[in-house]
C-alpha positions in Angstrom: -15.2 112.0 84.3 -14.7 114.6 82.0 -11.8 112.9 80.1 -14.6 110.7 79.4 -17.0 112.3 77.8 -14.3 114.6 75.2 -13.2 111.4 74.2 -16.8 110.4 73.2 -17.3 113.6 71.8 -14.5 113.6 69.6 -15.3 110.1 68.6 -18.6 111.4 68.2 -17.3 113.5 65.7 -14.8 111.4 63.9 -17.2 108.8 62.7 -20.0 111.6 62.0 -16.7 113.3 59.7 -16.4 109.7 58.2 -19.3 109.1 57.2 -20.2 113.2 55.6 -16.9 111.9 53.4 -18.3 108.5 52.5 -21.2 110.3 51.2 -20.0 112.8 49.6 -17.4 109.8 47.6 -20.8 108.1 46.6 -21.6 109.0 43.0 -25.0 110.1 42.4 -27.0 109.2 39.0 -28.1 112.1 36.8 -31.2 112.2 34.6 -29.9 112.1 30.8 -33.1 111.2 28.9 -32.3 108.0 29.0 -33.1 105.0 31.9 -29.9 104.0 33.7 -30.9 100.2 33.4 -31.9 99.8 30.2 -31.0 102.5 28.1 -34.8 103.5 27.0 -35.5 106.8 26.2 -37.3 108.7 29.3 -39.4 111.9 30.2 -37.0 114.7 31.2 -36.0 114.8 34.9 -36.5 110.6 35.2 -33.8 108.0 35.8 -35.5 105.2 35.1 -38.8 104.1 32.6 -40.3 102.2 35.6 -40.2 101.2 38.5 -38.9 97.6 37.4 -35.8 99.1 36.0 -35.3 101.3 39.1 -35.9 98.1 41.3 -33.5 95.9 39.2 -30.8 98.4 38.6 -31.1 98.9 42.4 -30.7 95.0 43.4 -27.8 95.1 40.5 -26.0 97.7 42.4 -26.3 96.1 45.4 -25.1 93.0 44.5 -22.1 94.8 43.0 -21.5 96.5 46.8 -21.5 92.8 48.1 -19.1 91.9 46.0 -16.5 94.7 46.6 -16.9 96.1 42.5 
């Protein structure tokens, strides 16, 4: 029974090792001055000028993971 349960742990703690290294890959935007949708100028610390930019840069991206760019 035991044999059981290492091999769920260790599987356990393949995909939870998989998934730390997925996330790590996954490139992460940085607040420039500028919105990442439309190029705007921004306050400091912002990525986007509103929330529409943020919500159609977001759907953008998205659509781009669906389509494997």
């Amino acid at each position: 029974m035991s044999d059981v349960a290492d091999r769920a742990e260790w599987r356990i703690a393949k995909d939870i090792e998989l998934a730390m290294a997925h996330a790590r890959k996954t490139p992460q935007l940085e607040a420039d001055g500028h919105c990442h949708y439309c190029d705007d100028d921004v306050a400091h610390r912002k990525l986007f000028c509103n929330i529409d930019c943020r919500d159609d840069y977001q759907r953008e991206q998205e659509a781009k993971r669906r389509a494997g760019c």
